[in-house]
N, C-alpha and C positions, 0 to 999 in steps of 0.2 A: 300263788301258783297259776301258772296259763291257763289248765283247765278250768281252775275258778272264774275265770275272767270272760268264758266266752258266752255269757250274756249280751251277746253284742243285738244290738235292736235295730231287725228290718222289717219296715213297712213297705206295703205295696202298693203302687201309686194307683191302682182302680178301686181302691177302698180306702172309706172312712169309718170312722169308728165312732157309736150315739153309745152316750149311757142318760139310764133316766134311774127315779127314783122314787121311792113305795110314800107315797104322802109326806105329809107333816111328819113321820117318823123319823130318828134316825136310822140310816142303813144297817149301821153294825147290831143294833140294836131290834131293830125290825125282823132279821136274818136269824135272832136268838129264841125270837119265839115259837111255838108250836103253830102260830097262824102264818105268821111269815114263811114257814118252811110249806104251808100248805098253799101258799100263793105260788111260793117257785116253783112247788113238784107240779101244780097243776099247771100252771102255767109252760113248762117243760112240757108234759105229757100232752096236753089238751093242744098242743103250737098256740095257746094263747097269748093276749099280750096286756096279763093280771098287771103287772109294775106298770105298766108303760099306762095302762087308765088311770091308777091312783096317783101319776107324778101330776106334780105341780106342771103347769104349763108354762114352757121355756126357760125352767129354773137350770134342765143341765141338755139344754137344743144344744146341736152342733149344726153352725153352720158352714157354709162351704169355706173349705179353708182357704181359698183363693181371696177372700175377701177381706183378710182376716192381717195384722201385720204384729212383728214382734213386741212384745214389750222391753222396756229397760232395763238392761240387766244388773242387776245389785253386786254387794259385796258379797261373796261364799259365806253359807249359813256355817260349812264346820271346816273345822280347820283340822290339821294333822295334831295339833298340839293339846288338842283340849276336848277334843268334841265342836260340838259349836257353840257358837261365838256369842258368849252370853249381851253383850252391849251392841249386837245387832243378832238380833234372834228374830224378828218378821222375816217369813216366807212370801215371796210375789211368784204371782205365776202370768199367765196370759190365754183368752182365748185360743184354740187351737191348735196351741203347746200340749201333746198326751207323753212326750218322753222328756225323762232326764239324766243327769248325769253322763251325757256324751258330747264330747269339743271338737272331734272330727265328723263331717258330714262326708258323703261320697255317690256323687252321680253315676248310677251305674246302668252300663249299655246292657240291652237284651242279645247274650250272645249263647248260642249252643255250642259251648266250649267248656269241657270240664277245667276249675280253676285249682289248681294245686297250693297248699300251703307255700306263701310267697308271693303269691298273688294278690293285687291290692279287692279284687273281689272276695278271698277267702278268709272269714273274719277272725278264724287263727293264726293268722298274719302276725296280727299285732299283740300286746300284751296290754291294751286298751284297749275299750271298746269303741265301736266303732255302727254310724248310722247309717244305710245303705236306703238310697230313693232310687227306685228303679225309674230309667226314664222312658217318656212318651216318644218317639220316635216312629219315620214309617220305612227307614232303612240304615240300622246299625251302621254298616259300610260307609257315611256318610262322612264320617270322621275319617276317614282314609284319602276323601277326595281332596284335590287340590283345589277346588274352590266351595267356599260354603255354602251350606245351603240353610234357609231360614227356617225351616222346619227340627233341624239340628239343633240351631241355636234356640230355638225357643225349647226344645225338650231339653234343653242342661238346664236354662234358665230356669223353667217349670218347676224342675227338681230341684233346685239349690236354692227358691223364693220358700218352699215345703221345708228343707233341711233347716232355711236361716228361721221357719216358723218353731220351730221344734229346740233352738236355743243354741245351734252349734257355734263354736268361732271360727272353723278355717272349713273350707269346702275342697275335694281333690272330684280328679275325674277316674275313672279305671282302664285308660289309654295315651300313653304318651301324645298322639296325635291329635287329642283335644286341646294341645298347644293351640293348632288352627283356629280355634275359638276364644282364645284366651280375652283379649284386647274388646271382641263384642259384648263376654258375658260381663267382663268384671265391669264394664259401665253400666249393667241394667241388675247387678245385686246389691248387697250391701256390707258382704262379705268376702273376706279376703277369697279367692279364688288360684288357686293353685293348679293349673291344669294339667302338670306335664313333669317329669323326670327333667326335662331340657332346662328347665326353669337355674337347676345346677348348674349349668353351661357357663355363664358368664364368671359365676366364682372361682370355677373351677381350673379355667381359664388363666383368669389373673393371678391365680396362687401360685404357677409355673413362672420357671425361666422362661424369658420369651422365645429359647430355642429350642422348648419345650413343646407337644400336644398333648386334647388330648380325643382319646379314642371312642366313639360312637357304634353300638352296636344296636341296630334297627329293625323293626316289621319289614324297612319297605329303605333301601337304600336310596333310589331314584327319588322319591317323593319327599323323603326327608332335607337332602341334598340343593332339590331345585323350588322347595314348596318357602311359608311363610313360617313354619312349628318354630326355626330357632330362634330369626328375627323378633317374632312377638313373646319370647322369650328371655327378649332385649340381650341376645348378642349381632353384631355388624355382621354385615356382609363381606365385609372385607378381614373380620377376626374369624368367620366361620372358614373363611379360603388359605387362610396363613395360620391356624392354630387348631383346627379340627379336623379328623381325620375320619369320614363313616364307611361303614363297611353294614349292606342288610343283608338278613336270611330271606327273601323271598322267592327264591329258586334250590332253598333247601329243601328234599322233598318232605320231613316230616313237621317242620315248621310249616310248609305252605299247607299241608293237610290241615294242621290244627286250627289255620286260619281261614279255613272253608267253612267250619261253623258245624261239622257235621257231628259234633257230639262227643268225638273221643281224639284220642293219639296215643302214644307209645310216649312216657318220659322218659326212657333212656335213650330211644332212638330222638327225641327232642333233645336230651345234654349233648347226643353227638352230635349232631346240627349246628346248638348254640358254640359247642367248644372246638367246629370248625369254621365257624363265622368268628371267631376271636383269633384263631390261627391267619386265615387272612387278614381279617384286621391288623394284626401288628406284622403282617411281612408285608403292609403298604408304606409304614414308616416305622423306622428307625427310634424315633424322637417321641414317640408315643411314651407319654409319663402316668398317664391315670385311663380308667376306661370311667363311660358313661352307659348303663341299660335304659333303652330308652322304652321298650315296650313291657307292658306290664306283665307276659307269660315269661322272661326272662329272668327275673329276682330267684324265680326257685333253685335255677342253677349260678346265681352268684358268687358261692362257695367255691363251685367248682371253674368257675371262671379264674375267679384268685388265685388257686393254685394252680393254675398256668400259666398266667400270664406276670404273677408275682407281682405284681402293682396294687393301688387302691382299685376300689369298684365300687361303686355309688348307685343308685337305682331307686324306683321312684317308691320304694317304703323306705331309703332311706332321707327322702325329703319327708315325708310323713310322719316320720318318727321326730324329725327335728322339728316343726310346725309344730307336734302335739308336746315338744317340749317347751316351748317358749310360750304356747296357751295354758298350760297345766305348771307352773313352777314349783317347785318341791324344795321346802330348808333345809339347807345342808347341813348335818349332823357331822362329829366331830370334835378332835380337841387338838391345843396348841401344845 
């Protein structure tokens, strides 16, 4: 069930986490006795730091995880079929790895912007869990501009060098617009890098008649249009002017509110926004076959987008969900 699932695990990127450990003892074991419990109570009460004198020295240190890189990843200890997997039953782990069992990681911008279910920020999004690195940045906004900036790009990388420490396989961004960065970061990680909704574009594309488009709804029509997000997206310049058609909300006024950062908005007066930004869109062309959402406040009203405009609609949980499909493989059950 969903609610069982939302175990989703976020760290915050100004903290680290030390565990130490009461002697020669074991912990579980330590923890059972009547001394043991008198070390922790006092220790609690007194702000002492009982455990941390009687640990062995730099048996369980943490060091900075910057310094720190991942280990090899094995074959999955348990399988759907059995448990796990008796003919490989060793567990590996690594330095500076404290999470597991999550395959999506997620760079996420510090925005004062409530995220509604749909949102690649809100981790009942998904029906898997999902790892969120908040990143270092000294102006959010920065992914909106039309040229980058290196302080941007080192705060995704930051985050996604922490997420590929923590064991994930695919890294997303939580802005279409981190397209802009795409082509910098994925030469400085080690992991697939998926930054953008846009990344659909070129499949989505080719899957049409060529007298087909398809349809783009934006943060920011102007910057999407004339900037680099599609290109390093790896669709042409010359496909993006003969096969795509964008239409932004940035002179909506309850979209551009949400996108001031001030904390709140209206979601109904945001679906009328988004489902007047789709009404333009398709009375710019005719020929519009599928839409694309490109920014990530838009998926919550996707449903409602579909039943107007009666076409597919794609958007960047549904690249998410298909990444986390081809990382996590599931046997298919059934019979002939």
């Amino acid at each position: 069930m969903k609610d069982e699932i939302k175990n989703n695990a976020i760290e915050n990127s100004d903290q680290d986490q030390q565990v130490v450990s009461p002697g020669n003892v074991g912990r579980r074991e330590f923890f059972k006795t009547s001394a043991g419990a008198a070390v922790v109570g006092a220790s609690v009460l007194a702000g002492t730091s009982a455990l941390a004198q009687d640990a062995k020295p730099g048996k369980f240190a943490t060091p900075d995880w910057k310094t720190l890189k991942p280990g090899a990843k094995d074959t999955d200890l348990y399988t759907e079929e059995s448990g796990f997997d008796h003919d490989n039953s060793d567990v590996t782990w690594w330095a500076g790895r404290n999470i597991s069992g999550v395959t999506i990681g997620l760079c996420q911008i510090r925005a004062n912007l409530p995220m509604m279910p749909g949102n690649m920020g809100n981790a009942t999004t998904f029906d898997f869990p999902m790892l969120y690195r908040e990143m270092n940045v000294d102006d959010a906004m920065d992914v909106m501009k039309p040229e980058m900036t290196k302080n941007f790009e080192d705060g995704i990388v930051e985050a996604a060098k922490w997420l590929e420490l923590q064991g994930v396989s695919a890294i997303m961004g939580n802005c279409g617009f981190f397209a802009h960065y795409q082509k910098v970061v994925q030469d400085r990680i080690d992991t697939p890098f998926f930054s953008s909704s846009l990344m659909m574009l070129p499949m989505m594309v080719q899957s049409l008649p060529r007298n087909k488009k398809v349809g783009v709804l934006t943060a920011n029509g102007p910057l999407l249009a004339s900037g680099q997000a599609m290109e390093n997206c790896g669709l042409s310049r010359e496909l993006q002017a003969s096969r795509v058609v964008v239409e932004g909300l940035e002179n909506d006024p309850e979209f551009a509110h949400a996108m001031n950062a001030e904390g709140n908005f209206n979601a109904s007066r945001m679906e009328r926004d988004v489902l007047a930004g789709i009404k333009r869109l398709l009375k710019k062309d005719k020929d519009i076959a599928m839409i694309l959402l490109e920014c990530t406040e838009l998926p919550p009203h996707a449903v409602a987008v579909q039943k107007l405009a009666k076409m597919p609609v794609w958007d960047y949980t549904s690249l998410t969900n298909w990444i986390y499909s081809g990382c996590v493989r599931r046997p298919f059950v059934g019979h002939i």
